[in-house]
N, C-alpha and C positions, 0 to 999 in steps of 0.2 A: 015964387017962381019955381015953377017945376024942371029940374034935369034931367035930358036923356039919358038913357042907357049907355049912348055913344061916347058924351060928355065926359060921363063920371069917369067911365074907361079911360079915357086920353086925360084927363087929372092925375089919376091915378098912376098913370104908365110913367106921367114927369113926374110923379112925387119919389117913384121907387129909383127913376135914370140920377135925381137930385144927390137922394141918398147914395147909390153905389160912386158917385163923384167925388164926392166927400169923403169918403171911407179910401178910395182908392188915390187921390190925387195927392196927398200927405208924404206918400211913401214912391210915388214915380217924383215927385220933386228932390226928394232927399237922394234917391238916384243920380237924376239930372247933377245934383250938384257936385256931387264926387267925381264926375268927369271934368267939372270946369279948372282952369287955371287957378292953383293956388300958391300962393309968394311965401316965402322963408323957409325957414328950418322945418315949420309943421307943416307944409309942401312937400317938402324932398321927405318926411316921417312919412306921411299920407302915400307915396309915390313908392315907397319900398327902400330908399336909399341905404348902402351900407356902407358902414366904417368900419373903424378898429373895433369898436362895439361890439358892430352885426354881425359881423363878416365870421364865420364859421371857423373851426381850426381846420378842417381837410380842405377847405376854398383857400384858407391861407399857405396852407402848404403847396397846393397847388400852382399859386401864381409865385409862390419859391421855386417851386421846380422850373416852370418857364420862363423863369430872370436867369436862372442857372444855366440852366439851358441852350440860350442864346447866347450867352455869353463862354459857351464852350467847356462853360465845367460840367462834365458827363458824370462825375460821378458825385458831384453835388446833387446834380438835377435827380438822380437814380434814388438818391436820399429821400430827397423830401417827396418826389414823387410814391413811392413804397410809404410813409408817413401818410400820406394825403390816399394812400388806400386805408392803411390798418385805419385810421381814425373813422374814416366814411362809416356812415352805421349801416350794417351790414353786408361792410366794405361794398358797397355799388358806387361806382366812381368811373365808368367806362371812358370818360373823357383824361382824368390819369392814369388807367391803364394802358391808351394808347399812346401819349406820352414817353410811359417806362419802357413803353416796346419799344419807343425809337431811341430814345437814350442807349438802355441795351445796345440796340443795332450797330449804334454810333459807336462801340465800345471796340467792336470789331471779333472779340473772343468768348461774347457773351449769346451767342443767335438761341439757343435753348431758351434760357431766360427771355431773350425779345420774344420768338412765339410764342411762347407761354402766356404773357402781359397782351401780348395783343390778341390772343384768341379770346381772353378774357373780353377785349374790347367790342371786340366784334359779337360774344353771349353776351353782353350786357345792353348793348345798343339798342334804343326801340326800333331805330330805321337801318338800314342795312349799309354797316360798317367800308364802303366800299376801300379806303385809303389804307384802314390796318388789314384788309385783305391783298393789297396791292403790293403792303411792306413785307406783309408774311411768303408771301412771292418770290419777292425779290430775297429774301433770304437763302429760300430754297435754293436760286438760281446760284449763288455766290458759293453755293457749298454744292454744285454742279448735282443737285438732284431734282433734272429736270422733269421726272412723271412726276413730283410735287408741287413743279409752279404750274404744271396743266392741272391737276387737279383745284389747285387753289384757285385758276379764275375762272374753274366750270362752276367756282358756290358764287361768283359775281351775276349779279342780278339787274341792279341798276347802274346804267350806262349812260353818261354824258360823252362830253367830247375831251375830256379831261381823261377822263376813263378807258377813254377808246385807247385812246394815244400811249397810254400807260400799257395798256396788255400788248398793243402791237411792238413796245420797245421789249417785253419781256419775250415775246416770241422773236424777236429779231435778234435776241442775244441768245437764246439758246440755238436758235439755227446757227447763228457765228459760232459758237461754241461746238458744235458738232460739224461744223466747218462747210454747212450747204451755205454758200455767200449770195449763190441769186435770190433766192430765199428771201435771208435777212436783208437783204437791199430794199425789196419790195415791204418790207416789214417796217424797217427803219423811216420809209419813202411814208407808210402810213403814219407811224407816229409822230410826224413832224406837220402833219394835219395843213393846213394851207397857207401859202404861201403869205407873208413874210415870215420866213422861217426864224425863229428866235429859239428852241431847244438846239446850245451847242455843240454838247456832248452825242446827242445823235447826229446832228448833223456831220459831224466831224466821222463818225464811225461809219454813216450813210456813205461818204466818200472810199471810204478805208474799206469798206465793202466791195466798190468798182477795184479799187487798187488789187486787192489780195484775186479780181476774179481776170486780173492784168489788160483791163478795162481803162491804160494807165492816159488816153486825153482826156475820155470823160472826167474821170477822177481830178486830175488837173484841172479843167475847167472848174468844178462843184468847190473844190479846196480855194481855187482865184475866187471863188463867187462867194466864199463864208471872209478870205483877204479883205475885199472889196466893196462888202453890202451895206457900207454906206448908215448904217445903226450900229452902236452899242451889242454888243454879246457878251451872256454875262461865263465868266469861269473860260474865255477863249484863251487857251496857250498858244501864242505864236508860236514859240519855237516850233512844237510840234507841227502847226501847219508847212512851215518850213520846211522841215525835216521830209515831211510827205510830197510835197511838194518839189525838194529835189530828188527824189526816187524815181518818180512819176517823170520826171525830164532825166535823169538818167537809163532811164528804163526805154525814153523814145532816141537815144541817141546822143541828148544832148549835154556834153561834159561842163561846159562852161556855165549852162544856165543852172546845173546842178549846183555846181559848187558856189555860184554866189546867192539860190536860194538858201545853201549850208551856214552861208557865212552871215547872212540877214538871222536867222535862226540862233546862232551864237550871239549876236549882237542882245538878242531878246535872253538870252540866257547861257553864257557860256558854261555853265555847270550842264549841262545835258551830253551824256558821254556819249549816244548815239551819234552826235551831230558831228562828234570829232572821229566816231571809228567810218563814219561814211567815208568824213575826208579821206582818212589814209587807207582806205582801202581805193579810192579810187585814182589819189597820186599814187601810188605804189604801182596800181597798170599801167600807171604811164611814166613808171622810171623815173618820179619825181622821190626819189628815197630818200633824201635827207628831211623833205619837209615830210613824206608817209611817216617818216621815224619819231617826229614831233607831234603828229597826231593820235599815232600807236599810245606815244608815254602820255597824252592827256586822260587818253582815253582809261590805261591801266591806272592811273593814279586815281582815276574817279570813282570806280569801280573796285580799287582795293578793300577786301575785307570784307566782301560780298562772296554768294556763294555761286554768282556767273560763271558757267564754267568756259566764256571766252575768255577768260583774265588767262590761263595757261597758254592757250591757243594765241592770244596777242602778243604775251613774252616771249613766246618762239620766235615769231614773227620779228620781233624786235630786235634778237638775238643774230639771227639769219641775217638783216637786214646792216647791224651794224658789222657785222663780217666781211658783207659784202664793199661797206662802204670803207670798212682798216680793218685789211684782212688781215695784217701782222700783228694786229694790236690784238686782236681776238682771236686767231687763231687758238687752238688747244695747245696745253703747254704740256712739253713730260713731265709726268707726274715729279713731286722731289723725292729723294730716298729717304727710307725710315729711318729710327734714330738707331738700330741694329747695323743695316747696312751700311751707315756712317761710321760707327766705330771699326765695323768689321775692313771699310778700306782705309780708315787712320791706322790698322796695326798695318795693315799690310804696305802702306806707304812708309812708315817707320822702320819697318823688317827691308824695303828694297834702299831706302837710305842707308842704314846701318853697313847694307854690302855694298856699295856703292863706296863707303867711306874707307873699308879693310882693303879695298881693292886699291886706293890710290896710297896707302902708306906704303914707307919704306920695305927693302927684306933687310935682317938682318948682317950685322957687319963681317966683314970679311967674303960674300957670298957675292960678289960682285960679280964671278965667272969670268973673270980675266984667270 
C-alpha cells in the first residue's frame, strides 16, 4: 500500500506531539504535586515552617523586642530591637528599625534617636513607609517645630483613609498650638472621618476646640454626645469630660449644673486638682468661703511640689480667705523683740526697781523733823 504525502505528514506530526508529552509531562506533574496537601512534620518542612531551629537570630530578637514591647518595657524592647539590627546582614531590618523609632518615641527624651531608627525605616522600605513618616511628624509636632511636620507629610505619598485622618490630626494640632481654633475644629472634624466617631482623643479636643473659640452650647452638646454614645471609647477620661462640661454651663450661666458636673467628675477621679480649683473658685463668688477654703487646700496639696505657679497664687488666696473668716486668729502679730532688746529692757526694769525700793526705805535716825 502506498502512503500519501498527506498521511506521512499527519504520522509524523503525532509522533513528534507524542514525544514533546513525554519529555514535558514528568516535570509539570512533579509541579502539580508540591502544591497538593501534604500531612506531618515533612508538610510543615516542605511548607517552610520555622522553629527554634529555623528561626534566624535577628527574627528572634525581633519578636523579643515585640513581647517587650507590649508589655511596656521600653527599654528592654530598645535592646533587643538595636540587637535584631546589628545581627541583620547588612543590618537591613526596616521592619525593626521602625519599631526602635517608636520605642525611642515612647521613651519621651529620646526623639533624636526615634527619628533617626525611623528614617532608617522609611530608606529601607520597598513600599512607602507611610506610619514611620506619620511618627516622625508627630515628633516634630511635640517639640513644636511645626515647618517640620509640614515638610514631613509633603514626602507622604500613599494615602488611605487611615492616613488621611492621621495628617488632618497633625494639622489640627499645630493650628491649636498656634491658637487659630476654627482652623483646628474643621481639622480635627476631618480626622474623625465618619461618623460613628470612635478616635477619643480627637474627639475630646474637637469639642475643646468649640470651647476655647467660646462656642460654649455647641461644645456642651459634642462633650453630652462623646457622655452618651452609647459604645465603648477606648482611653475616655470622664473626669475630664466633666470638667469641660461644667465650664461650658458655667460659661452659659448656669452655677448649679456646673457644680454638680464638678462633682460627677471627682467621683470618677477625686485626684484631678482642676476639678477642685473650679469649685472653689466658684463658691468663693458666691460667699460660700468656708467650703472655697476646702477646695483651695485640695487643690494646693495636689499640686504641691510642682512647679504651677497657681500653687502661690492659691495660698494667698487661702490666707485672705482664712482672715476673713478669724480675723483675730490671723491677723498680723507685732513682731517679738530681739534677744538684745530683751536684755536691754531687763536691765532697765532692774535699774527702775532698785529705785523704787531706796525710795520706800527708811531716813536715818534721829532725822525725823520734829
Amino acid at each position: 500500500m502506498v502512503l500519501s504525502k498527506t498521511r506521512i505528514l499527519s504520522a509524523l506530526a503525532a509522533w513528534l506531539a507524542m514525544q514533546t508529552f513525554c519529555l514535558i509531562m514528568p516535570g509539570y506533574f512533579a509541579v502539580q504535586q508540591s502544591f497538593l496537601p501534604l500531612s506531618g512534620s515533612i508538610a510543615w518542612a516542605k511548607l517552610g515552617r520555622k522553629g527554634k531551629y529555623t528561626e534566624s537570630e535577628p527574627e528572634r530578637l525581633y519578636h523579643e523586642g515585640e513581647r517587650r514591647l507590649k508589655n511596656d518595657d521600653l527599654d528592654g524592647a530598645i535592646d533587643a530591637f538595636l540587637q535584631a539590627t546589628y545581627f541583620a546582614r547588612n543590618g537591613y531590618y526596616p521592619e525593626a528599625y521602625y519599631w526602635l523609632g517608636i520605642a525611642y518615641m515612647g521613651k519621651g527624651n529620646q526623639d533624636n534617636k526615634a527619628i533617626e531608627a525611623l528614617e532608617k525605616a522609611v530608606a529601607q522600605a520597598v513600599e512607602e513607609d507611610t506610619e514611620a513618616l506619620i511618627a516622625i511628624a508627630e515628633i516634630h509636632l511635640r517639640n513644636d517645630r511645626y515647618e517640620m511636620v509640614d515638610k514631613t507629610i509633603d514626602r507622604i505619598h500613599k494615602y488611605d483613609d487611615k492616613t488621611r485622618q492621621s495628617v488632618q490630626y497633625l494639622y489640627g494640632q499645630v493650628a491649636d498650638r498656634k491658637g487659630q481654633y476654627q482652623s483646628a475644629e474643621v481639622h480635627y472634624e476631618g480626622a474623625l472621618g465618619s461618623k460613628p466617631w470612635t478616635w477619643t482623643k480627637v474627639w475630646v479636643m474637637y469639642a475643646e476646640a468649640k470651647m476655647k473659640q467660646k462656642k460654649w452650647k455647641d461644645a456642651y452638646l459634642e462633650l453630652r454626645d462623646i457622655d452618651t454614645c452609647g459604645y465603648p471609647l477606648k482611653n475616655l477620661k470622664m473626669d475630664r469630660i466633666y470638667l469641660d462640661m461644667g465650664v461650658c454651663k458655667l460659661a452659659i450661666g448656669d452655677h448649679q449644673g456646673a457644680l454638680d458636673h464638678w462633682n460627677r467628675g471627682l467621683d470618677y477621679n477625686p485626684k484631678n486638682a482642676e476639678l477642685w480649683l473650679q469649685r472653689g473658685m466658684l463658691l468663693e463668688s458666691e460667699q460660700h468661703l468656708s467650703a472655697a477654703l476646702k477646695n483651695y487646700k485640695e487643690f494646693a496639696r495636689l499640686i504641691e511640689g510642682t512647679a504651677d505657679p497657681r500653687l502661690q497664687q492659691i495660698k494667698d488666696r487661702i490666707t485672705k480667705i482664712e482672715h476673713q473668716l478669724s480675723p483675730n486668729e490671723t491677723a498680723p502679730q507685732i513682731a517679738a523683740p530681739s534677744p538684745y532688746m530683751r536684755q536691754e529692757m531687763q536691765t532697765r526694769m532692774n535699774q527702775e526697781e532698785s529705785v523704787r525700793q531706796q525710795q520706800r526705805q527708811p531716813g536715818p535716825s534721829g532725822e525725823s523733823g520734829f
